[in-house]
Chimera marker file (.cmm) of the C-alpha trace (Angstrom):
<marker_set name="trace">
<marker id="1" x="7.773" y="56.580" z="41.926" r="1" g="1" b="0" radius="0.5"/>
<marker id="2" x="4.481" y="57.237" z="42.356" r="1" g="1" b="0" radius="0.5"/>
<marker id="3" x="2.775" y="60.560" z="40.349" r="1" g="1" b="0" radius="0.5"/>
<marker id="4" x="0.044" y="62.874" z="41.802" r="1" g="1" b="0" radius="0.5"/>
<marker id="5" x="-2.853" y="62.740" z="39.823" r="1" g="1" b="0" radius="0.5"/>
<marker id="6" x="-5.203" y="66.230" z="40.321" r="1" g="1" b="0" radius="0.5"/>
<marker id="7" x="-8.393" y="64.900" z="41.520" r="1" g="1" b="0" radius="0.5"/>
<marker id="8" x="-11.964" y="64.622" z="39.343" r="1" g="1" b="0" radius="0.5"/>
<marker id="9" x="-13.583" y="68.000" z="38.831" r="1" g="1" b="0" radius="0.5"/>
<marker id="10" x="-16.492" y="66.225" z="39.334" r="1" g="1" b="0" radius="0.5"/>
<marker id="11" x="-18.017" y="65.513" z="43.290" r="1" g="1" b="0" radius="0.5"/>
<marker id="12" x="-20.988" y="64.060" z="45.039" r="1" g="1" b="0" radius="0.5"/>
<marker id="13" x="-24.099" y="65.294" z="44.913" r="1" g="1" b="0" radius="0.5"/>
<marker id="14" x="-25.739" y="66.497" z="47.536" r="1" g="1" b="0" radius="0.5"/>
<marker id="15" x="-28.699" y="64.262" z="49.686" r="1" g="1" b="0" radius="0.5"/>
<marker id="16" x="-31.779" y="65.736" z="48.050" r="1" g="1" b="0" radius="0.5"/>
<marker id="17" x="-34.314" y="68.082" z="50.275" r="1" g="1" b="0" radius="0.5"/>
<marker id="18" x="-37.321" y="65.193" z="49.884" r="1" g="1" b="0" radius="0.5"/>
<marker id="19" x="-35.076" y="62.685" z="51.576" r="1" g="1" b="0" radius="0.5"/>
<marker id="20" x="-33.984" y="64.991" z="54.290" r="1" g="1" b="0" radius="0.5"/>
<marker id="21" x="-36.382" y="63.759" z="56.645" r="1" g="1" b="0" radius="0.5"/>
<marker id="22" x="-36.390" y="63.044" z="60.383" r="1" g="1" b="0" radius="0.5"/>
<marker id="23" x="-38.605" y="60.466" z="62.018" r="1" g="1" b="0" radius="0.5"/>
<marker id="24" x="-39.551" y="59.619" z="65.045" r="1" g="1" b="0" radius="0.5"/>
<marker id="25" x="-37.367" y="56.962" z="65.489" r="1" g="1" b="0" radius="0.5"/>
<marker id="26" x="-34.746" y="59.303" z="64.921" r="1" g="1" b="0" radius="0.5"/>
<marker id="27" x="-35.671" y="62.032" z="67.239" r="1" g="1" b="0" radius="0.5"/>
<marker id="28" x="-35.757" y="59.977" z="69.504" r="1" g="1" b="0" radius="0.5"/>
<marker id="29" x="-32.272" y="57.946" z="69.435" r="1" g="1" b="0" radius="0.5"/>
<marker id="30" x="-30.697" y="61.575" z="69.155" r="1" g="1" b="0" radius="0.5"/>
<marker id="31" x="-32.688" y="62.667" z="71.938" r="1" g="1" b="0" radius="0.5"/>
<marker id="32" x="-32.299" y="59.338" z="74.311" r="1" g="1" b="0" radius="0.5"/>
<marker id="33" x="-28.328" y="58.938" z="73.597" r="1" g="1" b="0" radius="0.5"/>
<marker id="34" x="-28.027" y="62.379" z="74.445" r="1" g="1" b="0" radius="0.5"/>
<marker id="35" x="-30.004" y="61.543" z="77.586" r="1" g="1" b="0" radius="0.5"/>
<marker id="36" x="-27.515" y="58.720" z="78.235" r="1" g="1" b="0" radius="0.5"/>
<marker id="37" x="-24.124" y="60.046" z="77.440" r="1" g="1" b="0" radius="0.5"/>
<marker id="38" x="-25.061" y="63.270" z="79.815" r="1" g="1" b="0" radius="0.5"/>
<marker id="39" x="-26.211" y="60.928" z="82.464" r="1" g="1" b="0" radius="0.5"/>
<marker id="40" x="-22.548" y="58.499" z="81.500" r="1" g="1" b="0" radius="0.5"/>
<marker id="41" x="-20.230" y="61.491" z="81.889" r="1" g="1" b="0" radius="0.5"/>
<marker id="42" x="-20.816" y="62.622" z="85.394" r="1" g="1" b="0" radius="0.5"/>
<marker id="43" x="-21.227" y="59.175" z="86.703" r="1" g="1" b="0" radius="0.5"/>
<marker id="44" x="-17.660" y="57.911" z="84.869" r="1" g="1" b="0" radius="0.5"/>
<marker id="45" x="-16.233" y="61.591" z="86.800" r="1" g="1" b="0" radius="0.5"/>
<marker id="46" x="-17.520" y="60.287" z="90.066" r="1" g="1" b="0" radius="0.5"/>
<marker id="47" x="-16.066" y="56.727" z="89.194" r="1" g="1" b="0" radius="0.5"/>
<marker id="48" x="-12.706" y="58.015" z="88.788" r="1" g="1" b="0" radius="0.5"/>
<marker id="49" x="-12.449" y="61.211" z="91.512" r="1" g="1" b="0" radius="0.5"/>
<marker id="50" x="-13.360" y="58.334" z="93.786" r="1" g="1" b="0" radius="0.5"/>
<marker id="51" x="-10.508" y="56.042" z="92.556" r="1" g="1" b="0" radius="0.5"/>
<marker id="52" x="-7.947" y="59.314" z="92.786" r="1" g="1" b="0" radius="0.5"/>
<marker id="53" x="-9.078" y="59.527" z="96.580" r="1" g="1" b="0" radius="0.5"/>
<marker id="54" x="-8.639" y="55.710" z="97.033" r="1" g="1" b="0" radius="0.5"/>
<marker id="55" x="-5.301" y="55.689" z="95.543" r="1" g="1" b="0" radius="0.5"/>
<marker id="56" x="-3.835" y="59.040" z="97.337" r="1" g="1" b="0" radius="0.5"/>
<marker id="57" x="-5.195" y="57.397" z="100.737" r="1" g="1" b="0" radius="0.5"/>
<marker id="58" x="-3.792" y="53.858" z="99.960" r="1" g="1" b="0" radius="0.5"/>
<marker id="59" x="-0.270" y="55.815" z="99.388" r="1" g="1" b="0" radius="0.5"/>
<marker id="60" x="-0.344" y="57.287" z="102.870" r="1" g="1" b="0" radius="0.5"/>
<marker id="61" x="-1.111" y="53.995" z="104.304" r="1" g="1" b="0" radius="0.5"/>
<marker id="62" x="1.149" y="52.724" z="102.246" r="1" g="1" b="0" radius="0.5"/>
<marker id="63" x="3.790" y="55.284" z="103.386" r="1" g="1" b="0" radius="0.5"/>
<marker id="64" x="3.387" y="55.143" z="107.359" r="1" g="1" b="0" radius="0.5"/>
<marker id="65" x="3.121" y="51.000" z="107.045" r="1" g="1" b="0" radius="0.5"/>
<marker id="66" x="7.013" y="51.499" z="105.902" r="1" g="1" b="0" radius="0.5"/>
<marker id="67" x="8.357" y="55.055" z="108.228" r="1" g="1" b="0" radius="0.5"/>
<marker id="68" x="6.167" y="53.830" z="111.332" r="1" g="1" b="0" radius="0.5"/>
<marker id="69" x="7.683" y="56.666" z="113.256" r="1" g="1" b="0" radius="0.5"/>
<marker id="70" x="6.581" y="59.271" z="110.619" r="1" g="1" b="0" radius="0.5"/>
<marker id="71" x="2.946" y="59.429" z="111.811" r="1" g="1" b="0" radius="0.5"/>
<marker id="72" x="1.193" y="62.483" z="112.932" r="1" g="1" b="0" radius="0.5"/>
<marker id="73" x="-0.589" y="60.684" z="116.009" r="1" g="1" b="0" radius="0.5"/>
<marker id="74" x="2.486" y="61.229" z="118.048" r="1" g="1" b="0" radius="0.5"/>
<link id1="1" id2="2" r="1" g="1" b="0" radius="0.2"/>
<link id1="2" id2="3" r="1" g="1" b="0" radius="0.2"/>
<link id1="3" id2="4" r="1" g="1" b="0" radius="0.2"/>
<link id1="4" id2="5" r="1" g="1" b="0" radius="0.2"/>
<link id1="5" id2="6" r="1" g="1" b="0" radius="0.2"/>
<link id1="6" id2="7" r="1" g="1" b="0" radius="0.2"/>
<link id1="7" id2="8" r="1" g="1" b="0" radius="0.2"/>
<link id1="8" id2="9" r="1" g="1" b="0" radius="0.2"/>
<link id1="9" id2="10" r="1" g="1" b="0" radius="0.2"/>
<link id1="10" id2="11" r="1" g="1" b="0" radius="0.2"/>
<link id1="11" id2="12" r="1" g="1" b="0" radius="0.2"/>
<link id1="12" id2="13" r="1" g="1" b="0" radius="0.2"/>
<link id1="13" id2="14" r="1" g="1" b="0" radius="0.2"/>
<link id1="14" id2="15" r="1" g="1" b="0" radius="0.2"/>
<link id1="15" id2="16" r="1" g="1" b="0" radius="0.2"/>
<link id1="16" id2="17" r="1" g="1" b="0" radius="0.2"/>
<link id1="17" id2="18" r="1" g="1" b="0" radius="0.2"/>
<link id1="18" id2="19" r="1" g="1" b="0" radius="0.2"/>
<link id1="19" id2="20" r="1" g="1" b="0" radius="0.2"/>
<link id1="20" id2="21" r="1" g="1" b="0" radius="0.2"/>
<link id1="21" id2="22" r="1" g="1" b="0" radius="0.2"/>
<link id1="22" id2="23" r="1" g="1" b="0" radius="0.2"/>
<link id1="23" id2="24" r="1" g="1" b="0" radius="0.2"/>
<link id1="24" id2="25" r="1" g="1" b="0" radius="0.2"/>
<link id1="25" id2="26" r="1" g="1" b="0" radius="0.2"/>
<link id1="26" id2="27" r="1" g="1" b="0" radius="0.2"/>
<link id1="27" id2="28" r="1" g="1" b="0" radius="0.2"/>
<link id1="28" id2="29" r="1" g="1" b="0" radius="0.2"/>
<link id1="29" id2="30" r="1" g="1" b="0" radius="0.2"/>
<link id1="30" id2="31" r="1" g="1" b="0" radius="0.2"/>
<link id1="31" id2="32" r="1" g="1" b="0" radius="0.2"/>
<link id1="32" id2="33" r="1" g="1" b="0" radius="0.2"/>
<link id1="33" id2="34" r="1" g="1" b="0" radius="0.2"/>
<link id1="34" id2="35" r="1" g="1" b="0" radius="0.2"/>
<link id1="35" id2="36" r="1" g="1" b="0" radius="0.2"/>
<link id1="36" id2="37" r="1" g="1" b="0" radius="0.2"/>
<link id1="37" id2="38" r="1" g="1" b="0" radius="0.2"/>
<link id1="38" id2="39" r="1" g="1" b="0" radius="0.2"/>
<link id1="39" id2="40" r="1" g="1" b="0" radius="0.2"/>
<link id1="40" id2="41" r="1" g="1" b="0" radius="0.2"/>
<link id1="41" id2="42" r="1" g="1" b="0" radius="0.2"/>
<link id1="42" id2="43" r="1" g="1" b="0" radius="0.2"/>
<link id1="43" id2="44" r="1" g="1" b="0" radius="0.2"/>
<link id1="44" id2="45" r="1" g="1" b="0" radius="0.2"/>
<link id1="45" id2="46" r="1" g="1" b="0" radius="0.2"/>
<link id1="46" id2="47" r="1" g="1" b="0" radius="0.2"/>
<link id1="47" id2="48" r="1" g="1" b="0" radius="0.2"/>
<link id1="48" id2="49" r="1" g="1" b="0" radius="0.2"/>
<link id1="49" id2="50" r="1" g="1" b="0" radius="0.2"/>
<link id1="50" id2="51" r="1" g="1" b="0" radius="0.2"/>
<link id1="51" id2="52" r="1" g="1" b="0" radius="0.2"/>
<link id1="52" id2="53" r="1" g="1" b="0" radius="0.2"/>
<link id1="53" id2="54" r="1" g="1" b="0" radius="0.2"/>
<link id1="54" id2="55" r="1" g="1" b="0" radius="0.2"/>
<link id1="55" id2="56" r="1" g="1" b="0" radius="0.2"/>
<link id1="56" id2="57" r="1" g="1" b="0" radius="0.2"/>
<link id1="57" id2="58" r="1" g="1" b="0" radius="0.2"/>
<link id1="58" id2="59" r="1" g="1" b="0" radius="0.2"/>
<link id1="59" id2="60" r="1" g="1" b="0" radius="0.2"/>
<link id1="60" id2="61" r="1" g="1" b="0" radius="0.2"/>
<link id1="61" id2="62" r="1" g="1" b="0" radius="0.2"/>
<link id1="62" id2="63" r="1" g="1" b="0" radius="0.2"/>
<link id1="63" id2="64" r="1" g="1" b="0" radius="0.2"/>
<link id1="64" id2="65" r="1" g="1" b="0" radius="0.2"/>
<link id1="65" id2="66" r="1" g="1" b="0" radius="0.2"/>
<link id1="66" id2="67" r="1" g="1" b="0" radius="0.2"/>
<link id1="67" id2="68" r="1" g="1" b="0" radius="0.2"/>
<link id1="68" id2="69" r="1" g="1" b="0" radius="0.2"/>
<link id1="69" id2="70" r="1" g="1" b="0" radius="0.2"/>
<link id1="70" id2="71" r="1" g="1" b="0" radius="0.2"/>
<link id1="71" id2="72" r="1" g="1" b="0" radius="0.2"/>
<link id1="72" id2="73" r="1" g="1" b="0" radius="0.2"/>
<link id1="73" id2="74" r="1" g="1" b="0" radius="0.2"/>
</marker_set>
């Protein structure tokens, strides 16, 4: 059986202020893949509301192609 050991008073230190430092390389791959992902999300939305509609219309085809006499034409 395994015993539980009380972890090291000790920790990690903290990054220090000097090397804290942004660039502009970094600004800008926040900045572009926030670009992206906000452009990605309503696009993938579209993608999929579109494949809802395609799969509740495929159903009612689907569903007069076997009860023929079930359609609303008359």
């Amino acid at each position: 059986m395994y015993k539980i050991q009380a972890p090291p008073e000790w920790g990690i230190e903290p990054v220090p202020s000097s090397h804290r430092i942004l660039g502009f390389l970094d600004y800008f791959a926040l900045w572009s893949s926030l670009g992206v992902g906000l452009l990605a999300f309503p696009l993938t939305l579209v993608d999929k509301t579109d494949n809802g509609f395609a799969d509740i219309y495929s159903a009612a085809v689907s569903g007069q192609n076997l009860v023929p006499r079930a359609t609303s034409g008359g």
